[in-house]
C-alpha positions in Angstrom: -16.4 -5.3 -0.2 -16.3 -3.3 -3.2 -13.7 -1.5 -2.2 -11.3 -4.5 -1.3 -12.2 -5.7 -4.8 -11.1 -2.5 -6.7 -8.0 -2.2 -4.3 -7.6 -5.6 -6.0 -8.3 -4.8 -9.2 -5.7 -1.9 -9.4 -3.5 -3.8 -8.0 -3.6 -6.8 -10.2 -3.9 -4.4 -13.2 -0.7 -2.8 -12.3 1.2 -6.1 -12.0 0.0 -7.3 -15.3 1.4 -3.7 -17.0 4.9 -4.0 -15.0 4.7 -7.7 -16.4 4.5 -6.4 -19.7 6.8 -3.4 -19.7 8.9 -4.6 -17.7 12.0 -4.7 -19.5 11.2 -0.7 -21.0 10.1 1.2 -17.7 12.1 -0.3 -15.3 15.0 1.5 -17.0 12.8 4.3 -17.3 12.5 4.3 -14.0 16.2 4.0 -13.0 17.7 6.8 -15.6 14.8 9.5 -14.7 15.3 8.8 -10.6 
């Protein structure tokens, strides 16, 4: 149970930060691959 819940914790955390740097890291992303 605890488990699951961090899995979702993590996961929601990480889609609120792409939310919000979106727009920087995603070109991050594509010039450094």
């Amino acid at each position: 149970m605890n488990l699951l819940f961090g899995k979702y914790t993590i996961a929601r955390i990480k889609h609120i930060v792409l939310n919000n740097f979106s727009q920087s890291y995603t070109y991050d992303m594509l010039f450094y691959q």
